[in-house]
Rosetta silent file (secondary structure, phi, psi, omega in degrees, C-alpha in Angstrom):
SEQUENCE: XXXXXXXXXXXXXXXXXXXXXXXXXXXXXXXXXXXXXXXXXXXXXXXXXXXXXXXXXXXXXXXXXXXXXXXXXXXXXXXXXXXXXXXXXXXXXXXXXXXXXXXXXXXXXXXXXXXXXXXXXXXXXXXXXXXXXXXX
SCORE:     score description
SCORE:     0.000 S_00000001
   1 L     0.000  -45.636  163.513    0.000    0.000    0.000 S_00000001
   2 H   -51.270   -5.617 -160.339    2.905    2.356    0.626 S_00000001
   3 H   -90.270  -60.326 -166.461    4.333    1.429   -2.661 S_00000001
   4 H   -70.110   -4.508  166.222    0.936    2.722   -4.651 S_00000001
   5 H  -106.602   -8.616  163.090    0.964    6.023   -2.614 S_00000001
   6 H   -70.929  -76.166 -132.810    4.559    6.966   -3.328 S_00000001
   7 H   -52.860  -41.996  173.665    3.498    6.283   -6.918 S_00000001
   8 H   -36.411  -61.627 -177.743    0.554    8.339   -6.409 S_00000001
   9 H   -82.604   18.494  167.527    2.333   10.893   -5.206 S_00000001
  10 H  -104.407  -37.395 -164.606    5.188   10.859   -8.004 S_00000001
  11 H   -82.529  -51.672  172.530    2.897   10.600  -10.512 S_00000001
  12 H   -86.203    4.768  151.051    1.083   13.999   -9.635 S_00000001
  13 H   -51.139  -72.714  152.912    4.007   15.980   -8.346 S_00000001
  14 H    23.550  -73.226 -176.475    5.095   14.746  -12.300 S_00000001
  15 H   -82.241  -47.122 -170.349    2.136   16.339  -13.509 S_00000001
  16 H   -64.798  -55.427  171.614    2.200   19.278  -11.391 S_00000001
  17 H   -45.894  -44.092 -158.575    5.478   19.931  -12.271 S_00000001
  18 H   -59.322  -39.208 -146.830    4.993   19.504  -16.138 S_00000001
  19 H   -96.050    4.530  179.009    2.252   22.075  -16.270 S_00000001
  20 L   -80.486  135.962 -174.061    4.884   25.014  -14.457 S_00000001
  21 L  -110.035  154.581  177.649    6.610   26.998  -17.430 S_00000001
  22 L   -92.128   -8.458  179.151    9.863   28.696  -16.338 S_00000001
  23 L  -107.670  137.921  162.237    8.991   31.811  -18.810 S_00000001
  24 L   -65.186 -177.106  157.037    6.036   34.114  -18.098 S_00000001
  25 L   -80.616  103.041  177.849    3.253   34.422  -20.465 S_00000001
  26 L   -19.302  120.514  170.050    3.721   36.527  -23.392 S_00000001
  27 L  -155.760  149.458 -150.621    1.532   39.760  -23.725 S_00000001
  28 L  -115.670  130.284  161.461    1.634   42.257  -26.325 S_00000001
  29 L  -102.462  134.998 -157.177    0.527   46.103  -25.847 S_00000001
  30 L  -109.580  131.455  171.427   -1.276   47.099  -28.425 S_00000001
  31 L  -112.892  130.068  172.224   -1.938   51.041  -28.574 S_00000001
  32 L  -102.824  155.159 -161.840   -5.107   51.464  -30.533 S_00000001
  33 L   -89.299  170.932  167.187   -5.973   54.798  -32.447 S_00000001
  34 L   -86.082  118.839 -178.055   -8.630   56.733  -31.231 S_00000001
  35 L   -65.697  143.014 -179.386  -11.477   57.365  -33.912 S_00000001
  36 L   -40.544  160.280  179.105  -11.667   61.021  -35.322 S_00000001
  37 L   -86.961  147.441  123.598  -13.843   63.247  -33.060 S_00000001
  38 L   -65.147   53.799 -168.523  -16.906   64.093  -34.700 S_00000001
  39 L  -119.274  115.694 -131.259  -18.202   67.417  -34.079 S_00000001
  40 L   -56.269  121.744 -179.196  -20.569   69.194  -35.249 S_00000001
  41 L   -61.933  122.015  173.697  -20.248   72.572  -37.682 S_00000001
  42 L   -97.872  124.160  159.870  -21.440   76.253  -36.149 S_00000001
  43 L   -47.980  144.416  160.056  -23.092   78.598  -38.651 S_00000001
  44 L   -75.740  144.071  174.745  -21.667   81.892  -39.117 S_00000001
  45 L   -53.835  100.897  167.049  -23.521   84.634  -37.247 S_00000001
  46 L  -121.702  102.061  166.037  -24.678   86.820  -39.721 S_00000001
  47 L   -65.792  147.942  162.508  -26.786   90.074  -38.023 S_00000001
  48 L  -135.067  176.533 -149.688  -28.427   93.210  -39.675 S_00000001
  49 L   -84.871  122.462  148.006  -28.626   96.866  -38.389 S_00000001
  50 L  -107.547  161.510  172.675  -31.593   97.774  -37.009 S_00000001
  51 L  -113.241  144.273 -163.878  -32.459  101.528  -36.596 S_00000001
  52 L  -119.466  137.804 -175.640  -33.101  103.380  -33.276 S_00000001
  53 E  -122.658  111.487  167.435  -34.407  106.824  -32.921 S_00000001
  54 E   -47.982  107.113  172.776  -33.826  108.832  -30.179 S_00000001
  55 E  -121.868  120.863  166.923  -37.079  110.913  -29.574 S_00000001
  56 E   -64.026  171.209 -167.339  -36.649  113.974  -27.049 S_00000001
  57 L  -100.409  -13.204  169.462  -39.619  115.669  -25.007 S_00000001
  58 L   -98.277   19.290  166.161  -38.877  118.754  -27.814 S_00000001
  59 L   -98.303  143.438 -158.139  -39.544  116.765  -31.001 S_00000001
  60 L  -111.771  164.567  -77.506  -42.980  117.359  -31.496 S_00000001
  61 L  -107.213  -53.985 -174.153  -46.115  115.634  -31.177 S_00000001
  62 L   -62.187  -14.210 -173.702  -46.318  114.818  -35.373 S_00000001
  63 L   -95.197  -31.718 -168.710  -42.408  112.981  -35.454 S_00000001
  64 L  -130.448   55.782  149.352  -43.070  110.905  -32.474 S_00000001
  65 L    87.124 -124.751  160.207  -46.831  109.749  -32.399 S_00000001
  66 L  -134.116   66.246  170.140  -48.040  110.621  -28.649 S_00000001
  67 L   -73.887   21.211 -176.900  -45.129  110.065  -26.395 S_00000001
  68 H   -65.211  -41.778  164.643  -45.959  112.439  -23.469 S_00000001
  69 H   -52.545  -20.068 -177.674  -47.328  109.412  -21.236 S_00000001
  70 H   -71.545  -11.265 -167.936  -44.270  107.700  -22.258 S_00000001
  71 H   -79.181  -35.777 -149.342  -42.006  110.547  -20.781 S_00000001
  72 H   -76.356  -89.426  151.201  -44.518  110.678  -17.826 S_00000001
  73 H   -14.110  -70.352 -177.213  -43.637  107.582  -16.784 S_00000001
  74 H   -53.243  -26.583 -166.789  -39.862  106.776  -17.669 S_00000001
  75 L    65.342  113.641 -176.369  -39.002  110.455  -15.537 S_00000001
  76 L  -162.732  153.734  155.861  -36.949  110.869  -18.700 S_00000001
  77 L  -119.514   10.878  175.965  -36.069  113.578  -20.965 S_00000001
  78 E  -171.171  151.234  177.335  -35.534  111.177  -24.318 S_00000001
  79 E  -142.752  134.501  171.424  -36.402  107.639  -25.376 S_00000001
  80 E   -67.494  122.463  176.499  -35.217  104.948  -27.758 S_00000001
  81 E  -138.796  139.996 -176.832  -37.455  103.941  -30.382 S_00000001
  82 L   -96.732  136.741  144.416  -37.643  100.874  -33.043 S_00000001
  83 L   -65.357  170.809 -166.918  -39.688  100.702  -35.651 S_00000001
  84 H   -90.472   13.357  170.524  -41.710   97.900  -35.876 S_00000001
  85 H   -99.653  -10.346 -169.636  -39.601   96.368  -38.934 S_00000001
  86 H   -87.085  -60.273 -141.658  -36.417   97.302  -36.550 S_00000001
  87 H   -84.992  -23.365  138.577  -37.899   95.188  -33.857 S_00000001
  88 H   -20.663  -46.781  154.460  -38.272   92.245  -36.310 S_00000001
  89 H   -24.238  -71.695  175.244  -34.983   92.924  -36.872 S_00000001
  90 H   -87.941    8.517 -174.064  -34.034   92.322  -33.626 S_00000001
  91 H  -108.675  -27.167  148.241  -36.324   89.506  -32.756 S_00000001
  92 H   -96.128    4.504  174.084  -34.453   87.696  -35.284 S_00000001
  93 H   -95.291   -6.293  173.641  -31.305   88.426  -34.567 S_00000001
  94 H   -85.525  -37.624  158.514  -31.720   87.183  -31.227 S_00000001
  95 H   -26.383  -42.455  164.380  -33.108   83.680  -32.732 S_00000001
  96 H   -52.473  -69.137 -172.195  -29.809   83.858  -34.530 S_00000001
  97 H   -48.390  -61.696  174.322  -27.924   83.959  -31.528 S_00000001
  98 H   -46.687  -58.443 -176.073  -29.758   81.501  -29.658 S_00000001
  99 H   -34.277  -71.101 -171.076  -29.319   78.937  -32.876 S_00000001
 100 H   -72.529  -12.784  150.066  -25.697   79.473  -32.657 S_00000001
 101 H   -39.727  -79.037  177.523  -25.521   79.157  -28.538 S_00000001
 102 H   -43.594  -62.500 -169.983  -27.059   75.814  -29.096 S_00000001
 103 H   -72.702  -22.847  147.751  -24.722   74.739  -31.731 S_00000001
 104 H   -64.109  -47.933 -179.056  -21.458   75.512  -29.474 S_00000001
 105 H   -46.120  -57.871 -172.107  -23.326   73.815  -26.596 S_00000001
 106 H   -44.388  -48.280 -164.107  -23.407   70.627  -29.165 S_00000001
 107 H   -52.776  -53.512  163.563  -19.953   71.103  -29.883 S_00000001
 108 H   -30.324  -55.024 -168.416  -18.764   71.058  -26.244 S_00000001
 109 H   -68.312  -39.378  178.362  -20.911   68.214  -25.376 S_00000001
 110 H   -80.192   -0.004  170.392  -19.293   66.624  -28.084 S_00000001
 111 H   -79.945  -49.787 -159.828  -15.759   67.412  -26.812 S_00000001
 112 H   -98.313    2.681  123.819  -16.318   66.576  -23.847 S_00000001
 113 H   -38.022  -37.524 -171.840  -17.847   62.830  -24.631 S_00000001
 114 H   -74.750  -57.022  168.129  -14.877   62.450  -26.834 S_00000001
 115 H   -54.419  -84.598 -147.090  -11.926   63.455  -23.488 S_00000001
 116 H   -68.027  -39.874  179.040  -14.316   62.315  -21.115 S_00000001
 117 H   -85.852  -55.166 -155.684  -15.290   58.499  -21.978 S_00000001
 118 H   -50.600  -52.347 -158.317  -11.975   58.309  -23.541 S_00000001
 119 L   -94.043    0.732  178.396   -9.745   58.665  -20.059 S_00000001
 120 L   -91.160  -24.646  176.154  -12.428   56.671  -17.874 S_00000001
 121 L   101.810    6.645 -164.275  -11.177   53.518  -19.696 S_00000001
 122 L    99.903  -20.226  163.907  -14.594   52.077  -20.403 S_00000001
 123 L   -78.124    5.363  157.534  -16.500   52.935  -17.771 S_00000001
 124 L    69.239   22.802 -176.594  -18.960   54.838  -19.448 S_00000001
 125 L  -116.187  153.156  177.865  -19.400   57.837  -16.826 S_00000001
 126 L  -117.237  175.162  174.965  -19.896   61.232  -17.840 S_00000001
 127 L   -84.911    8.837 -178.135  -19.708   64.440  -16.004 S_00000001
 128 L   -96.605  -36.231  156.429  -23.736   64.018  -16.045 S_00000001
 129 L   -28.232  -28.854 -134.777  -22.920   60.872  -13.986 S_00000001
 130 L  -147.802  137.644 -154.623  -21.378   62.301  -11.224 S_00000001
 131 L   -74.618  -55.433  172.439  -22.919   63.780   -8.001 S_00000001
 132 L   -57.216   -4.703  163.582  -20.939   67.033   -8.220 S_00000001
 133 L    97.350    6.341 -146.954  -21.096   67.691  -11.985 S_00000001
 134 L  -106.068  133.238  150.747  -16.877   66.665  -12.095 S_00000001
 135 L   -70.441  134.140  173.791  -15.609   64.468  -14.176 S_00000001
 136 L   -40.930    0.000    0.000  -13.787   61.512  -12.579 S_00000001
């Protein structure tokens, strides 16, 4: 019986041995590119002039309508006035403005998706992720 448990125990020391390599296991670093960024094109801002007319409490009554309640009010001695094609004017030029706000926001958002997922490594957090608004 002693015979078959040194045997045992030769035969899987044997095996145990067999399966130890004296070299580590090869591994390769790879560096992979990063796909182009993708971000989205801003219009140019293109504004027009609107015109503003300064009406005084001595321009009279036929150049500027009936502004005496208007003076009566502001405590003023002159007021800026748009026509109403001026304040079209400006009612689209703020519309402009917004449009291109929003298309900078995209860009950013898309910067910072690109930087941001990139350096977490795969972990998929965002600064929308995060209790403090921080990226990790």
């Amino acid at each position: 019986m002693e015979i078959v448990k040194s045997l045992v125990t030769a035969a899987i020391a044997v095996t145990l041995a067999a399966c130890q390599t004296t070299q580590p296991p090869a591994t390769a670093i790879v560096q992979v590119e990063k796909p182009a960024i993708m971000v989205p094109a801003v219009d140019n801002i293109k504004l027009q002039d609107a015109e503003w007319y300064v009406i005084k409490k001595t321009t009279s009554p036929d150049q500027a309508g009936s502004p005496e309640k208007t003076f009566r009010e502001s405590n003023s001695d002159s007021l800026l006035a748009v026509t109403p094609d001026g304040y079209e004017i400006l009612a689209t030029n703020q519309a402009n403005l917004v449009k291109i706000i929003r298309q900078y926001q995209a860009q950013v958002a898309a910067y910072r998706d690109y930087y941001i997922k990139s350096t977490t490594d795969g972990a998929n957090t965002t600064a929308k992720d995060t209790k403090d608004g921080k990226s990790k």
